[in-house]
Biopython code that builds the backbone (N, CA, C, O; Angstrom):
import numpy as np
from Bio.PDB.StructureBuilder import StructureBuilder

atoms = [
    (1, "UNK", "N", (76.535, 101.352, 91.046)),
    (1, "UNK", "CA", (77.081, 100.463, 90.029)),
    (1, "UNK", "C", (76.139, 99.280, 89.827)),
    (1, "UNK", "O", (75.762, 98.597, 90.779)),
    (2, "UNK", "N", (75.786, 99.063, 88.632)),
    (2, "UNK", "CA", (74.925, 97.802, 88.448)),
    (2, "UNK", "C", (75.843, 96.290, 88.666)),
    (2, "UNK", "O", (75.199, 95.247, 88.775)),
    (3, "UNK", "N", (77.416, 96.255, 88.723)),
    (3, "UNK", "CA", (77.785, 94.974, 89.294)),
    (3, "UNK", "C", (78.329, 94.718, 90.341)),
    (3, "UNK", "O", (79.274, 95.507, 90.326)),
    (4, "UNK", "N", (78.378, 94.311, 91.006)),
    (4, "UNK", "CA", (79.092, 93.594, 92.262)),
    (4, "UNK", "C", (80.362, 93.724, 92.513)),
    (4, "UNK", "O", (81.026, 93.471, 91.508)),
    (5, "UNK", "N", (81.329, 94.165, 93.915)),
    (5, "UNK", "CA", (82.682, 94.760, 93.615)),
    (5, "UNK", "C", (82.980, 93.943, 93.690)),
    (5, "UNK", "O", (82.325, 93.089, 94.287)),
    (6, "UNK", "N", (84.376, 93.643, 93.024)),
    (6, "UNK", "CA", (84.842, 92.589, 92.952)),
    (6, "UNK", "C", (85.907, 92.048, 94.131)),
    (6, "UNK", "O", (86.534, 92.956, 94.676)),
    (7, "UNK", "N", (86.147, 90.900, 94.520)),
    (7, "UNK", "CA", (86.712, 90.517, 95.603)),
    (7, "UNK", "C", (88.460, 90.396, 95.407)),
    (7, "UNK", "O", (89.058, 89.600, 94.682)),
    (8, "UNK", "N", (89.016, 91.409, 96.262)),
    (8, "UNK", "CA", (90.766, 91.374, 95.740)),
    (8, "UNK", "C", (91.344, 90.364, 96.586)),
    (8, "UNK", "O", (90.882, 89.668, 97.490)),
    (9, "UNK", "N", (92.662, 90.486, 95.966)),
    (9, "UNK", "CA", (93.464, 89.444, 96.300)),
    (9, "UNK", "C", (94.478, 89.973, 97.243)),
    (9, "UNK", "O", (94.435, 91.156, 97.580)),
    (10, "UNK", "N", (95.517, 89.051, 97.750)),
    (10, "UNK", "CA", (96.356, 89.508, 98.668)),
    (10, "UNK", "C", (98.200, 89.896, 97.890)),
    (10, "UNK", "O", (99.038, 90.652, 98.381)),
    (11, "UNK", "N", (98.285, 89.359, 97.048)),
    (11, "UNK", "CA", (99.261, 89.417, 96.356)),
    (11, "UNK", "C", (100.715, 88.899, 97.135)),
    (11, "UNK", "O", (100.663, 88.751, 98.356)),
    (12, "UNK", "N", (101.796, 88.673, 96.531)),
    (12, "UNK", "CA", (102.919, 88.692, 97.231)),
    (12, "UNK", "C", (103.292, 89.497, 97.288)),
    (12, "UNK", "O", (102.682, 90.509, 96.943)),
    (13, "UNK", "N", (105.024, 89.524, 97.954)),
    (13, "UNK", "CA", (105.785, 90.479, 98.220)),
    (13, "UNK", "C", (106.745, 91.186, 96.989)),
    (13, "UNK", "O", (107.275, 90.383, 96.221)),
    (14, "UNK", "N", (106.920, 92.191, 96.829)),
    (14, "UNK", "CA", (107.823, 92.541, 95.444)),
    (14, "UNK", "C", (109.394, 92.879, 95.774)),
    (14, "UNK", "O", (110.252, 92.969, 94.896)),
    (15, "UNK", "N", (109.652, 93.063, 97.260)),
    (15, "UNK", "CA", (110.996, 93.073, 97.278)),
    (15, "UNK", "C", (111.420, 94.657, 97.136)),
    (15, "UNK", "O", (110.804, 95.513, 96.501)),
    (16, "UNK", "N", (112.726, 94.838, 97.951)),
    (16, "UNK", "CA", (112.676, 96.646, 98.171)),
    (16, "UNK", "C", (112.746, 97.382, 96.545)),
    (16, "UNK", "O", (113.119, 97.172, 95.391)),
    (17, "UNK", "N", (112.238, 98.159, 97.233)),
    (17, "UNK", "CA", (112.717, 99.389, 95.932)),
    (17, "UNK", "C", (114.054, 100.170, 96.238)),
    (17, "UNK", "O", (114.569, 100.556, 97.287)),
    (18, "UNK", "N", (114.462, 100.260, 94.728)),
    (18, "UNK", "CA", (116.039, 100.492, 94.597)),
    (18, "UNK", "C", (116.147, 101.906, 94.401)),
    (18, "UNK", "O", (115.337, 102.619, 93.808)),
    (19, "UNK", "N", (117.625, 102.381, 95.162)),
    (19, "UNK", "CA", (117.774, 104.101, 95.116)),
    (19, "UNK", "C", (118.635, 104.230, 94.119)),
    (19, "UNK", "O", (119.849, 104.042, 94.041)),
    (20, "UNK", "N", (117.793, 104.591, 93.336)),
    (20, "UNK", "CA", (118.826, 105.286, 92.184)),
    (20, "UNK", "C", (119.854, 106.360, 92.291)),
    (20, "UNK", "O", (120.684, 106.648, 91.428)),
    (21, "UNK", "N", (119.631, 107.135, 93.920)),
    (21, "UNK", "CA", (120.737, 107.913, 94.322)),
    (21, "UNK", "C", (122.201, 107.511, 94.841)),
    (21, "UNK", "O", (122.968, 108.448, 95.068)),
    (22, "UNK", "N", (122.678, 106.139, 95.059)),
    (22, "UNK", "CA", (123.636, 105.553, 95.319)),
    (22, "UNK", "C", (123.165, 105.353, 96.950)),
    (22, "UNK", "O", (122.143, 105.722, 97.530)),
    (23, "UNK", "N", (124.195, 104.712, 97.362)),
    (23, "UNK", "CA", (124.469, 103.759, 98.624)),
    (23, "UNK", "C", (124.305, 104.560, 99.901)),
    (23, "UNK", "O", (123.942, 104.001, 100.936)),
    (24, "UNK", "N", (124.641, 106.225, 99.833)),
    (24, "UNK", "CA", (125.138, 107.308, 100.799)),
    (24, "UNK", "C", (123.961, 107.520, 101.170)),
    (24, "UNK", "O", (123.774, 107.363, 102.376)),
    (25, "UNK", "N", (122.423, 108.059, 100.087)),
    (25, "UNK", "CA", (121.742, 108.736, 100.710)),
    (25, "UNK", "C", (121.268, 109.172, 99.907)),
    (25, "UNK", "O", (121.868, 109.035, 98.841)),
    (26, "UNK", "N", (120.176, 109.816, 99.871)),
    (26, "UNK", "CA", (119.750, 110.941, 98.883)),
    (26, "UNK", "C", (119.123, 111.934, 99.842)),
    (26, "UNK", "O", (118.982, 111.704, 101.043)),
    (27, "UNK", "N", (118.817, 112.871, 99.334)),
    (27, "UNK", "CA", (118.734, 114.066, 100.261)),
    (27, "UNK", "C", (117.009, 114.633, 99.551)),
    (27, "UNK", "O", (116.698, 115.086, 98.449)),
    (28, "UNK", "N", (116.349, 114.382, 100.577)),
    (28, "UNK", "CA", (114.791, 114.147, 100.702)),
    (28, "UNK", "C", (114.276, 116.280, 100.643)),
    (28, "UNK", "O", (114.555, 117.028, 101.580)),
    (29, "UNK", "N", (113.929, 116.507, 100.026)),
    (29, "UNK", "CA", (113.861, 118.107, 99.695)),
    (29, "UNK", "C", (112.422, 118.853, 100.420)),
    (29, "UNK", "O", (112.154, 120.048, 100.542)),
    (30, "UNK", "N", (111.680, 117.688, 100.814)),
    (30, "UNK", "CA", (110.106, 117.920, 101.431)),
    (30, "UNK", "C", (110.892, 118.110, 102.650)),
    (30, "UNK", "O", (110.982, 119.286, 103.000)),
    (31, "UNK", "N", (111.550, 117.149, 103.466)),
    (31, "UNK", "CA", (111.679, 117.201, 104.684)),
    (31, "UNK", "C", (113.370, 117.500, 105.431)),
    (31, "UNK", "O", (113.885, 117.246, 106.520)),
    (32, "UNK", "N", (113.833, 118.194, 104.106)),
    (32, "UNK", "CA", (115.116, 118.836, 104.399)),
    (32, "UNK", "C", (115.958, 118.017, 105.137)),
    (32, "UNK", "O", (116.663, 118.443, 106.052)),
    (33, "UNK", "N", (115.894, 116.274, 104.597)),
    (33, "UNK", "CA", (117.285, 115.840, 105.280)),
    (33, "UNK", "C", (117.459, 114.723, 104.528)),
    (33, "UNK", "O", (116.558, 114.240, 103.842)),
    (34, "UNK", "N", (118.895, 114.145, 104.638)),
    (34, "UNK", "CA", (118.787, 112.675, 104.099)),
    (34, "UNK", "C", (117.838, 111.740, 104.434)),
    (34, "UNK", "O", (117.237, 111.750, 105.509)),
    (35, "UNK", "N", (117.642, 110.746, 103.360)),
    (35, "UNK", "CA", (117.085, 109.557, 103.140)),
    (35, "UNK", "C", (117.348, 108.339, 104.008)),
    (35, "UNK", "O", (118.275, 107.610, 103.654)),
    (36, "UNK", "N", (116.653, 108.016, 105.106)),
    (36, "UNK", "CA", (117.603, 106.810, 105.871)),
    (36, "UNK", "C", (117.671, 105.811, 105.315)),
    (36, "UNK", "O", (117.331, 105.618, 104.148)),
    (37, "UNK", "N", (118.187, 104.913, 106.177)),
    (37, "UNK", "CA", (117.744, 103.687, 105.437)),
    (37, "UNK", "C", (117.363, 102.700, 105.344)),
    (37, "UNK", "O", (117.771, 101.782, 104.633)),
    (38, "UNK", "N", (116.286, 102.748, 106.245)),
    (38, "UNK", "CA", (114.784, 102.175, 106.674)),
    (38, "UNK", "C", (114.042, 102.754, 105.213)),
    (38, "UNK", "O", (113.492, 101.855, 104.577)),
    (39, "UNK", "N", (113.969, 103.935, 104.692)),
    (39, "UNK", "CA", (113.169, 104.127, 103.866)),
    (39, "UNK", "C", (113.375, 103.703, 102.401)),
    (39, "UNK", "O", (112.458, 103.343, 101.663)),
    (40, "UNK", "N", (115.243, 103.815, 101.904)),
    (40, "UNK", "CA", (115.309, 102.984, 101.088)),
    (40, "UNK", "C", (115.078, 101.436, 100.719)),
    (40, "UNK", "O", (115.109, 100.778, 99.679)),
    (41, "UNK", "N", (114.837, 101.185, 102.035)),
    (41, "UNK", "CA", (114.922, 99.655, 101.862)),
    (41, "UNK", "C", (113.362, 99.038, 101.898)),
    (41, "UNK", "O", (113.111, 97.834, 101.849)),
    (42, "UNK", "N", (112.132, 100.363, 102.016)),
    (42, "UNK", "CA", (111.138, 99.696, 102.153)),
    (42, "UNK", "C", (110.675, 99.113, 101.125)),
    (42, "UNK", "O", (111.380, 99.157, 100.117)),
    (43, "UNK", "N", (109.340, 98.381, 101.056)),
    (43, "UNK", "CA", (109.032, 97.643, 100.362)),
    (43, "UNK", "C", (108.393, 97.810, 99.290)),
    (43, "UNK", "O", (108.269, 99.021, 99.469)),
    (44, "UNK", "N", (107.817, 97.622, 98.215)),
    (44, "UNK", "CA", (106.974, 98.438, 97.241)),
    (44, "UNK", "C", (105.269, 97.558, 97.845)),
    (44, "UNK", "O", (104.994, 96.461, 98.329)),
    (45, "UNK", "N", (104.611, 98.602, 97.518)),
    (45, "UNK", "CA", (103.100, 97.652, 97.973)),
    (45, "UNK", "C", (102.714, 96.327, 96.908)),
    (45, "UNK", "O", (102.943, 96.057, 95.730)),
    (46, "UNK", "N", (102.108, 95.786, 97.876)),
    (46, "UNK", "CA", (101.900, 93.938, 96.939)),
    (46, "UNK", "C", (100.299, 94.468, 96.255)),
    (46, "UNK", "O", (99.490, 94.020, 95.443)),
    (47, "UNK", "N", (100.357, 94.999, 96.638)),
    (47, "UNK", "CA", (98.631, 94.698, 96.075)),
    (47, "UNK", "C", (98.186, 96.530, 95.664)),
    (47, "UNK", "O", (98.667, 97.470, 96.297)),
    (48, "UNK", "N", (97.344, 96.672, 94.670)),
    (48, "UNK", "CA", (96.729, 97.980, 94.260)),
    (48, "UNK", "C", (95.539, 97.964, 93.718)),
    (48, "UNK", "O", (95.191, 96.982, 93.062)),
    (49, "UNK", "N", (94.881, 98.818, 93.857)),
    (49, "UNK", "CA", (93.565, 98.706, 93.651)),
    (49, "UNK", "C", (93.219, 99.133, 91.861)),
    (49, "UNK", "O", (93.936, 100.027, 91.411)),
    (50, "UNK", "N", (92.407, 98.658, 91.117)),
    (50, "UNK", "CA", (92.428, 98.766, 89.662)),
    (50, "UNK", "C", (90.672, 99.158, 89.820)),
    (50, "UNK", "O", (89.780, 98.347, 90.067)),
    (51, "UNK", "N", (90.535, 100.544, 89.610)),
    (51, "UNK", "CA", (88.824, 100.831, 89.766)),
    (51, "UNK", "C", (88.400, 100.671, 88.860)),
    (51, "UNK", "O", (87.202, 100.706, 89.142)),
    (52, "UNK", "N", (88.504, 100.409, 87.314)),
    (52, "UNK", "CA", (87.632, 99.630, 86.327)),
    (52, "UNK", "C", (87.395, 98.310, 86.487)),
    (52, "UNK", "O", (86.374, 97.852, 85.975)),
    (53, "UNK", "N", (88.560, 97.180, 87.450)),
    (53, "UNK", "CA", (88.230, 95.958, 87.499)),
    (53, "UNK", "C", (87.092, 96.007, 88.696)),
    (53, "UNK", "O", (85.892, 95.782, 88.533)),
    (54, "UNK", "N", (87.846, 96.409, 90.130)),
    (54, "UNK", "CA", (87.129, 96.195, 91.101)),
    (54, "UNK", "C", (86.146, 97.036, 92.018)),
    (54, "UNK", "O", (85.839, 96.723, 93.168)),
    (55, "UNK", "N", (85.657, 98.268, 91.258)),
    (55, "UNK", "CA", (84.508, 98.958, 91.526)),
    (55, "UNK", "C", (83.288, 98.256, 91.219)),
    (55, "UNK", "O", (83.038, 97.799, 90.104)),
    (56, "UNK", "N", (82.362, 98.159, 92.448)),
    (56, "UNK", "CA", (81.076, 97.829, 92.281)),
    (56, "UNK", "C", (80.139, 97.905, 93.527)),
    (56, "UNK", "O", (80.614, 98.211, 94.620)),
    (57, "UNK", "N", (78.881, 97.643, 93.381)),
    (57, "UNK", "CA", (78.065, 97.578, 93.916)),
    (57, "UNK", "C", (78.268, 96.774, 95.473)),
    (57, "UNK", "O", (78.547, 95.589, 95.289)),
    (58, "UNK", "N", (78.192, 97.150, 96.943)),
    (58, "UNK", "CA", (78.315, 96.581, 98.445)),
    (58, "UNK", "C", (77.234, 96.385, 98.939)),
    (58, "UNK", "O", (76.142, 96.328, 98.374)),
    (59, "UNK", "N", (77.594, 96.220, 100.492)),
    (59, "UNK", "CA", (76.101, 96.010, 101.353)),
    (59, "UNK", "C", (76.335, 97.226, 101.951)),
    (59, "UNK", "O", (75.794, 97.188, 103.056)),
    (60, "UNK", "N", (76.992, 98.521, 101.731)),
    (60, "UNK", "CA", (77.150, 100.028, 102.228)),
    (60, "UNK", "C", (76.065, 100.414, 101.833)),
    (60, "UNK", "O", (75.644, 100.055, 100.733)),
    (61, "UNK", "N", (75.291, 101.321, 102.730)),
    (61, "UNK", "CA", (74.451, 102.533, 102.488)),
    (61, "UNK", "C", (74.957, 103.600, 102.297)),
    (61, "UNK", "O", (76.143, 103.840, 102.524)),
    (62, "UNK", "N", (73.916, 104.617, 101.731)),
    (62, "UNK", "CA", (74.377, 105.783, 101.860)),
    (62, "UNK", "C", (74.895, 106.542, 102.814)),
    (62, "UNK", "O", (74.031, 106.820, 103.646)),
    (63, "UNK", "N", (76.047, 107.047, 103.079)),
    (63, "UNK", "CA", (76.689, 107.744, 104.152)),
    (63, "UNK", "C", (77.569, 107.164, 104.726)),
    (63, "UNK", "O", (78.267, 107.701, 105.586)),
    (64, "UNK", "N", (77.701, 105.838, 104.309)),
    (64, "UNK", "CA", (78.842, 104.860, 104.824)),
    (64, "UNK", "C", (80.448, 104.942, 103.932)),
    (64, "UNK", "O", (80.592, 104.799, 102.718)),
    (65, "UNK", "N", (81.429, 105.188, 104.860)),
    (65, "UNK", "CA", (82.608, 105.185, 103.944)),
    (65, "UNK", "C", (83.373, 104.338, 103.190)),
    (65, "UNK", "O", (83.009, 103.184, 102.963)),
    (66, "UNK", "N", (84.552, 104.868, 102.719)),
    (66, "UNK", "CA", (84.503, 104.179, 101.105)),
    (66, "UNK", "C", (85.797, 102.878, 102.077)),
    (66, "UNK", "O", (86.460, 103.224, 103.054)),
    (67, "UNK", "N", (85.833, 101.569, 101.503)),
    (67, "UNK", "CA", (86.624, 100.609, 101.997)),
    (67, "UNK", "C", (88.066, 100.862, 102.138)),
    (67, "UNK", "O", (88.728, 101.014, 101.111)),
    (68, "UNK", "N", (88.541, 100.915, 103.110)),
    (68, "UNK", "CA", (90.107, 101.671, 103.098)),
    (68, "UNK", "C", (90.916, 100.241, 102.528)),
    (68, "UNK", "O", (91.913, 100.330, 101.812)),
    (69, "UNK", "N", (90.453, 99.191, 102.869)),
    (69, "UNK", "CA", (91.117, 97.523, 102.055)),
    (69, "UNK", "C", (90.910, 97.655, 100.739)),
    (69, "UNK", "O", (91.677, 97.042, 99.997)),
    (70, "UNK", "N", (89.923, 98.413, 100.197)),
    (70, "UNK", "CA", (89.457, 98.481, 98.335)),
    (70, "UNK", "C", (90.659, 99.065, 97.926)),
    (70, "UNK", "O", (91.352, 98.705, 96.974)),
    (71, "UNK", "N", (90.990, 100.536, 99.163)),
    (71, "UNK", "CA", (91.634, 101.649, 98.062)),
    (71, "UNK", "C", (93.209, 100.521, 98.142)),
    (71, "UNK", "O", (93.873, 100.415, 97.111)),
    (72, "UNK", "N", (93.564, 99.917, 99.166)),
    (72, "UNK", "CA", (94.608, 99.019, 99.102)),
    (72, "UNK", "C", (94.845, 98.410, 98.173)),
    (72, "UNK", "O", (96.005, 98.343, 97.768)),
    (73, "UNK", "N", (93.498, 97.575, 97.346)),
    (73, "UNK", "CA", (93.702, 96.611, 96.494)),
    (73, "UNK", "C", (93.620, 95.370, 97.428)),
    (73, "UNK", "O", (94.228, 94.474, 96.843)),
    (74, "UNK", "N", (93.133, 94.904, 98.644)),
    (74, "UNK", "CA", (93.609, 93.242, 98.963)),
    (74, "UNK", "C", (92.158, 93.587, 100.096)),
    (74, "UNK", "O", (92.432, 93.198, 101.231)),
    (75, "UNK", "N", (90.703, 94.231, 99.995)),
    (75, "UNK", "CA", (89.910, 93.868, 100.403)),
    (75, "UNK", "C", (89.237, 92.189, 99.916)),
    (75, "UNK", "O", (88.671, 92.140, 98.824)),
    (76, "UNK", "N", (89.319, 91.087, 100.631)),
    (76, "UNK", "CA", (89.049, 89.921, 99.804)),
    (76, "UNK", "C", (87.009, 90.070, 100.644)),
    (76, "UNK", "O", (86.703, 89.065, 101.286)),
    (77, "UNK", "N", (86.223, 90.862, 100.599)),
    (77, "UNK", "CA", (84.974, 90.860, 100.940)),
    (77, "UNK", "C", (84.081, 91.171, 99.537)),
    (77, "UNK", "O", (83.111, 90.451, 99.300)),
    (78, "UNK", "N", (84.367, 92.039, 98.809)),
    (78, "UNK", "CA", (84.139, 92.149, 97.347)),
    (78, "UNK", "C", (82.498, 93.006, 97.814)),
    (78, "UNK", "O", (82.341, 94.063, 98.424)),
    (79, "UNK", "N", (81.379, 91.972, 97.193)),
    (79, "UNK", "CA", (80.375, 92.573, 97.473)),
    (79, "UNK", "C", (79.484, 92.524, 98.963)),
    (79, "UNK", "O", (78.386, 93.042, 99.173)),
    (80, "UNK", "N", (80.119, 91.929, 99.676)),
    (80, "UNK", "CA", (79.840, 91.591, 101.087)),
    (80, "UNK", "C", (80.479, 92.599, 102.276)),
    (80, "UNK", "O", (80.329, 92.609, 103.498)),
    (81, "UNK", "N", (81.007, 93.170, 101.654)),
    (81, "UNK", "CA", (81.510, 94.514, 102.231)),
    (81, "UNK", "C", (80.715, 95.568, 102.881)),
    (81, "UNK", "O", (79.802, 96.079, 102.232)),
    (82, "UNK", "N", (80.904, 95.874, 103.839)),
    (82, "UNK", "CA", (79.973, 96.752, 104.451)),
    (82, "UNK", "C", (80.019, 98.593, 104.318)),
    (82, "UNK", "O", (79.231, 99.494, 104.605)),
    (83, "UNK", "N", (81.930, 98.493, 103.494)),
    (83, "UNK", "CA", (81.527, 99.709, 102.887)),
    (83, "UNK", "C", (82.069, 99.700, 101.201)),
    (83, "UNK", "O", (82.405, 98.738, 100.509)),
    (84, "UNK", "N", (81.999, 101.306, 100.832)),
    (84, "UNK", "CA", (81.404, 101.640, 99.743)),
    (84, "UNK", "C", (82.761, 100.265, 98.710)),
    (84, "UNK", "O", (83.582, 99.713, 99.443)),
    (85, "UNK", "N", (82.781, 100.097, 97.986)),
    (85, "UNK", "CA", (83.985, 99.864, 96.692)),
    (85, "UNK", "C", (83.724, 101.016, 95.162)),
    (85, "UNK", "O", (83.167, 100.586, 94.151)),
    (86, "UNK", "N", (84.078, 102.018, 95.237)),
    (86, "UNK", "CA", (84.072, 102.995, 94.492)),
    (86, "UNK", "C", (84.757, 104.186, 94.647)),
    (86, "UNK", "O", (84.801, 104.713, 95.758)),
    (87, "UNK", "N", (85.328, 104.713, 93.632)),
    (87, "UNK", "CA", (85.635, 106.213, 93.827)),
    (87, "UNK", "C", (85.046, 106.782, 94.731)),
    (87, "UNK", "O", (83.866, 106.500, 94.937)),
    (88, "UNK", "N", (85.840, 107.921, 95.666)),
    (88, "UNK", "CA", (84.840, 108.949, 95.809)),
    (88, "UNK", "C", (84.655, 109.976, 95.305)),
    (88, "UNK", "O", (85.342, 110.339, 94.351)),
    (89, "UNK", "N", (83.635, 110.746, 95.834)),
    (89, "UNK", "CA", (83.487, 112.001, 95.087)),
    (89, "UNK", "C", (83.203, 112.985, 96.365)),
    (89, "UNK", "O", (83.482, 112.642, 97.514)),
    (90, "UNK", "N", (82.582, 114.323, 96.013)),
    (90, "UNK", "CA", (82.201, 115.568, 96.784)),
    (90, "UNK", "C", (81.398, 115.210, 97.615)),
    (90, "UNK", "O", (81.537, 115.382, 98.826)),
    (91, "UNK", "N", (80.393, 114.632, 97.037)),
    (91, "UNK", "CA", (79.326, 114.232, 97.906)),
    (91, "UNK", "C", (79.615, 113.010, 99.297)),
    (91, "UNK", "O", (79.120, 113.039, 100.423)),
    (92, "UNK", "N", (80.367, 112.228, 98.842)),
    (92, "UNK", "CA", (80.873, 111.218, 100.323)),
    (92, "UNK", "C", (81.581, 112.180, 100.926)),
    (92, "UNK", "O", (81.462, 111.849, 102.106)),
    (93, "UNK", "N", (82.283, 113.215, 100.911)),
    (93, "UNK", "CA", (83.047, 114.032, 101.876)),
    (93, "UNK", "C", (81.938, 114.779, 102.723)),
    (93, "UNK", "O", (82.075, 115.115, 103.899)),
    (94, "UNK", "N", (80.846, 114.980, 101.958)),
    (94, "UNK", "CA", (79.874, 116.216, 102.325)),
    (94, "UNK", "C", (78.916, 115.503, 103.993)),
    (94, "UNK", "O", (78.763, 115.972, 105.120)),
    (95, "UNK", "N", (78.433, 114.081, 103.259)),
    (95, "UNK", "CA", (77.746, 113.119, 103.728)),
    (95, "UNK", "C", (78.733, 112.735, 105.317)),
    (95, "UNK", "O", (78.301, 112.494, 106.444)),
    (96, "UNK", "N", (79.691, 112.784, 104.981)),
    (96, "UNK", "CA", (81.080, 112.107, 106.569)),
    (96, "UNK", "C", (80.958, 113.103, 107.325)),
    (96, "UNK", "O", (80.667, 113.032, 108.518)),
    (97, "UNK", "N", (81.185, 114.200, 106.653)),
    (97, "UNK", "CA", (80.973, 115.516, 107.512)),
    (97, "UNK", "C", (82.919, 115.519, 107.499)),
    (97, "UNK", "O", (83.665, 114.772, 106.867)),
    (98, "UNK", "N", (83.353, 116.923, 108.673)),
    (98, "UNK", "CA", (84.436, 117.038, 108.598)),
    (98, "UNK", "C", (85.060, 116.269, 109.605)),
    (98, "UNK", "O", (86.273, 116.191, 109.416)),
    (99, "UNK", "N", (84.631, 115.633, 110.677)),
    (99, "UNK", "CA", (85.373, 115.181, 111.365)),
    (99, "UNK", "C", (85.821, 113.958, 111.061)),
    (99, "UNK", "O", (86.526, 113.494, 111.957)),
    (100, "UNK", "N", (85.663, 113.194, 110.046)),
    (100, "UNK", "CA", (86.399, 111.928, 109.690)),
    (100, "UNK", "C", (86.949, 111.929, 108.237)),
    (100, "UNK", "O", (86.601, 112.931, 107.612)),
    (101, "UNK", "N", (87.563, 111.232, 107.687)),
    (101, "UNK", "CA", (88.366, 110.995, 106.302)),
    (101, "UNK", "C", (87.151, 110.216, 105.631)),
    (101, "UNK", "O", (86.078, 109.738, 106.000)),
    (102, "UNK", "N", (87.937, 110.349, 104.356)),
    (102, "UNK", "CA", (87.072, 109.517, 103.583)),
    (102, "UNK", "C", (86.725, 107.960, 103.433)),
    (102, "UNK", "O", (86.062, 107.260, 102.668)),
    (103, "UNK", "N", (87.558, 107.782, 104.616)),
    (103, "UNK", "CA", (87.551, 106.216, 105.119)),
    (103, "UNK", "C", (86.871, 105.701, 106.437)),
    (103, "UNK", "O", (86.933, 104.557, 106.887)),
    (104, "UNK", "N", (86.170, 106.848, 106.993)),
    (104, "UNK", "CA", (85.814, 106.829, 108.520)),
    (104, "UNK", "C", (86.661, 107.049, 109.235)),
    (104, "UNK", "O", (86.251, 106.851, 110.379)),
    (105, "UNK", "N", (87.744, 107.386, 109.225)),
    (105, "UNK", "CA", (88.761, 107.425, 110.229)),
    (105, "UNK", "C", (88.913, 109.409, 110.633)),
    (105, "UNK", "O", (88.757, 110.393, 109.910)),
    (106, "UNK", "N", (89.246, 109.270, 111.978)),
    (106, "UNK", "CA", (89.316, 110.675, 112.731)),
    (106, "UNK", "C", (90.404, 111.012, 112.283)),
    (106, "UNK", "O", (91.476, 110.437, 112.095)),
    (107, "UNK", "N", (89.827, 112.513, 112.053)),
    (107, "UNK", "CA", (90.590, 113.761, 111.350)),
    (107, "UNK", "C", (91.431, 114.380, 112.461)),
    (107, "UNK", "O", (90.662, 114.859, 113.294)),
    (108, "UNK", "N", (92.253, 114.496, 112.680)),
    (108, "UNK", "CA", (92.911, 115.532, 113.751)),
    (108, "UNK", "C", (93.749, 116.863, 113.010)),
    (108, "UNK", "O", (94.590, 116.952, 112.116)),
    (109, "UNK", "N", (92.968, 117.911, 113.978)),
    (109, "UNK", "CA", (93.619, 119.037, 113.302)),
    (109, "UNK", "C", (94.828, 119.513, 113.462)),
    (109, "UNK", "O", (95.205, 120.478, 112.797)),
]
sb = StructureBuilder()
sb.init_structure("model")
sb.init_model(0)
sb.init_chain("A")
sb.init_seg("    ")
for serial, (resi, resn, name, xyz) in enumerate(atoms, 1):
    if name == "N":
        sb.init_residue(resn, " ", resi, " ")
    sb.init_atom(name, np.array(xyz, "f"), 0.0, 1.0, " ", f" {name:<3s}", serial, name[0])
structure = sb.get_structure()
């Protein structure tokens, strides 16, 4: 990228997200059981990442992974970052190899 990534913010809090299934439960179909309600009541994320605003150019080299705070939205390092701020693609998976994610982090099989 010819500009500089841009440095995110931390955002506030947005307050739970609401179940449109009523008060009882809703019945979760991936994992074949009700909805507790720890999960209705969690939070929505404060911060998201916008890759036309804040994709750009780091102090990452090649082979270095992509900022797991970017894909968050609330990396506040911008271009001082030591990894990538950009999409990835085929080639950063190829470059990590298989034993880590696209964030550096260990893969377990």
């Amino acid at each position: 990228s010819s500009r500089p990534a841009r440095k995110q913010g931390r955002g506030g809090a947005k307050g739970p997200v609401v179940d449109p299934g009523g008060s009882d439960g809703s019945f979760n179909i991936w994992y074949g059981k009700r909805t507790s309600r720890d999960e209705k009541e969690a939070k929505a994320a404060s911060t998201r990442c916008k890759p036309r605003l804040d994709c750009g150019y780091t102090r990452a080299r090649k082979g270095e992974a992509i900022c797991v705070f970017f894909a968050q939205g609330r990396c506040t390092n911008g271009p001082e970052c030591d990894y990538h701020h950009r999409l990835p693609d085929e080639e950063d998976e190829k470059l990590l190899g298989p034993a880590v994610d696209i964030f550096g982090r260990d893969r377990f099989a």
